[in-house]
C-alpha positions, 0 to 999 in steps of 0.5 A: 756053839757046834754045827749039827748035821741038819745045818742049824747050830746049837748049844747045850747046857750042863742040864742037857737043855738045848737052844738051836739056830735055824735058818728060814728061806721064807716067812711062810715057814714060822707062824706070824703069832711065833714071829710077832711074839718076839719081833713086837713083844707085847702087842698083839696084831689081829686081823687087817693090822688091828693093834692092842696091848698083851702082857709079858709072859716073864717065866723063863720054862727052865730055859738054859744054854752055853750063855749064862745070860740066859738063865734071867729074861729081862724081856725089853718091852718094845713100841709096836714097829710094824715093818718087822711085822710078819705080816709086813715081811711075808707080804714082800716076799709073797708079792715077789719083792724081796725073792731070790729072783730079786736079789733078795734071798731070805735066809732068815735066822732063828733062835728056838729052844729045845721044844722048838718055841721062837725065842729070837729072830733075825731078818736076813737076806743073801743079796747079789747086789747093794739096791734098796738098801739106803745106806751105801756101801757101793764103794766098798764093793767096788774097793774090794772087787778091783783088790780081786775079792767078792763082795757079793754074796753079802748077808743083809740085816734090814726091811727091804726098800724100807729106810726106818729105825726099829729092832733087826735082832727081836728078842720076846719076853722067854729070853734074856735080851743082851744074850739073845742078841749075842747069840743071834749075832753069833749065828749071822757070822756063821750063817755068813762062813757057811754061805760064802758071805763076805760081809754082814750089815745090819741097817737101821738098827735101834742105838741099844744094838748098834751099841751091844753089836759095837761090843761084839766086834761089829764095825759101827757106822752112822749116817743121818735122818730127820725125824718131827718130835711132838712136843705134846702139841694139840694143834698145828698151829701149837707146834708152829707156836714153837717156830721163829716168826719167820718160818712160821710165816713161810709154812703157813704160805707153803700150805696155803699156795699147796691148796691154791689150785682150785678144787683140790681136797685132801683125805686121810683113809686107813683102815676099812675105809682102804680100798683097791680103788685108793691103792689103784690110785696110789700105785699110779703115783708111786710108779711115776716117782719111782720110775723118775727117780731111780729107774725101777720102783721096787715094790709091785701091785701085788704087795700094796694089795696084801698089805690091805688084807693084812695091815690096813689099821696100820697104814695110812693114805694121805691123798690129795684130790681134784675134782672128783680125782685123785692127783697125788698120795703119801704112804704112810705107816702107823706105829705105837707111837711113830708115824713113818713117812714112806713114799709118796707120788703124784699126777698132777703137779702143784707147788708145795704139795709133796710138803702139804701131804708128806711133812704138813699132814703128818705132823697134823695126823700124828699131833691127833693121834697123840703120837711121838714123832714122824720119821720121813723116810731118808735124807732131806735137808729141806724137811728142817725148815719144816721142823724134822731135825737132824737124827742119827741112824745106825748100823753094824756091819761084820766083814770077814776079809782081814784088809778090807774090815781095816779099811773100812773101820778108818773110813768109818771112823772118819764118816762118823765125825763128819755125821756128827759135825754136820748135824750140829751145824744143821741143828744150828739152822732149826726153824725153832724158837732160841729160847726154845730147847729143841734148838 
């Protein structure tokens, strides 16, 4: 590929057929049906998130460039990911979450063809700082500063503060998926030469990426979630059939003392039942964690306000509630067929309610909903006693700098096996049945 005046690459076949890189400093500036058309091909999201099936257009309208693979689309027909959504994206930016005030600059890449129809998309952000990113990589920064180098500006591929596997390089059906990645991840590395930036990660990336981007040269790393996976249940008490004797003792005890106090009532809101009432509540919540946990909760008023006009279908509210008041909530996402578990507050605090409302009720919503699994957002090794096992997640990352790439390939290497090693000796502690094949 050759860089063109404009500042977008592009490559050019025999057929005089043209595919260009463009860089985007916001979501605004790409249509949500031309992002959603290849971040989750073959779904169609409507007004406030309501999600139904499309069909893959498969024709490839003579399509041709520098990569032979593109001559044949093999679309990947993906489930439906609603944190690379448009909606979901746009929104973080237009509350003034992911800005370049915050650290977040977007610098968003995509594939066109010569028509200027969206082949391929990347979320990608300039950061100045490693925060709300959930995998660590302070200490290599640090390495890197002391050794005199500048580890900021780095290019981030990711959701921000959003801790959930899906697709970072979305491909749609008018394009061969293993050479539209290749492009895209091509292109992130120039986009990092031009900017000044020492580094690309690609976080919680699906394991077909982490995979391909291995081959393409990409440092591969691993770390550790626990996601719940339905085993075609149809109740609670059917999963919990499932356990030994004595776990299914002590879940059943946390759920009982979770209701204990007298009056509380749990509810479960989407849709149009969402009301700036519930996200008033819920921001209460959300602000009392994080500012306990991490000092400045990242996410504003604004953004929860948005996500109600654009993806109230695909998002849920667990909130619990005491006499007549809301005291606690859990934020929850609602995929094709993942529930995604995402924060969670309270004010009131009672023994084993944060359990009841983030693990218990998911389980609950997704066994009714018929859906896959539950991921819980990031680490936690207490969520296997309450059936969510050990999970690989995967990212990637590229580093310029000759020394530090080496120094953090041996690190990795041996983070690796560790990862390994502790999610076999934890699988050993599931609370299932032995017989049972998920132990």
């Amino acid at each position: 590929m050759t860089s063109s005046a404009s500042g977008d690459s592009n490559g050019t076949a025999d057929t005089g057929q043209t595919i260009s890189l463009r860089i985007l400093s916001s979501l605004k500036d790409v249509s949500d049906v031309a992002w959603d058309r290849v971040a989750n091909p073959g779904w169609i999201m409507s007004d406030r998130g309501k999600l139904t099936e499309s069909n893959l257009c498969n024709s490839l309208n003579d399509l041709s460039s520098e990569l032979d693979h593109l001559l044949e689309p093999k679309p990947e027909v993906t489930s439906f990911n609603p944190f690379i959504s448009h909606a979901f994206l746009h929104s973080l930016e237009a509350a003034g979450c992911a800005t370049r005030e915050t650290g977040w600059h977007p610098r968003h890449l995509v594939l066109e063809d010569e028509s200027g129809a969206v082949l391929g998309a990347v979320p990608a952000y300039l950061k100045s700082h490693s925060q709300g990113e959930y995998v660590f990589d302070h200490g290599w920064a640090d390495a890197f500063h002391r050794a005199g180098g500048d580890y900021y500006p780095k290019l981030q591929i990711s959701v921000p503060f959003t801790p959930a596997t899906g697709r970072r390089f979305l491909t749609g059906p008018d394009i061969n998926r293993e050479a539209g990645l290749q492009a895209l991840a091509a292109g992130l590395v120039q986009v990092c030469q031009r900017t000044g930036a020492s580094s690309v990660h690609a976080t919680f990336l699906t394991r077909s990426e982490w995979d391909n981007l291995g081959e393409l040269g990409y440092l591969q790393r691993t770390d550790q979630q626990f996601h719940w996976e339905n085993g075609n249940y149809d109740s609670f008490d059917h999963f919990l059939s499932d356990l030994a004797s004595r776990k299914r003792k002590a879940i059943r005890k946390e759920r009982r003392e979770a209701m204990c106090a007298e009056g509380i009532e749990i509810e479960w809101i989407t849709g149009s039942d969402l009301t700036e009432a519930h996200w008033d509540a819920f921001y209460s919540f959300y602000m009392d964690t994080g500012s306990r946990k991490w000092g400045r909760p990242y996410l504003n008023r604004k953004f929860f306000s948005l996500l109600n006009e654009k993806l109230a279908e695909r998002t849920l509210l667990v909130m619990a509630k005491r006499h007549g008041q809301y005291i606690a909530g859990a934020l929850n996402f609602i995929g094709s067929d993942t529930l995604f578990g995402r924060h969670w507050g309270c004010t009131e605090h009672h023994p084993f309610l944060h359990f009841e409302l983030c693990y218990y009720q998911a389980i609950e919503f997704a066994i009714t909903q018929k859906l896959k699994r539950v991921e819980a957002g990031a680490q936690g090794a207490h969520k296997l006693a309450r059936g969510y096992l050990p999970t690989n997640t995967y990212s990637a990352h590229w580093i310029a700098h000759e020394g530090l790439h080496q120094a953090v390939a041996d690190y990795l290497e041996q983070e690796r096996f560790a990862i390994e090693r502790e999610n076999e000796a934890l699988a050993e502690h599931a609370p299932f049945k032995k017989s049972d094949p998920k132990s």
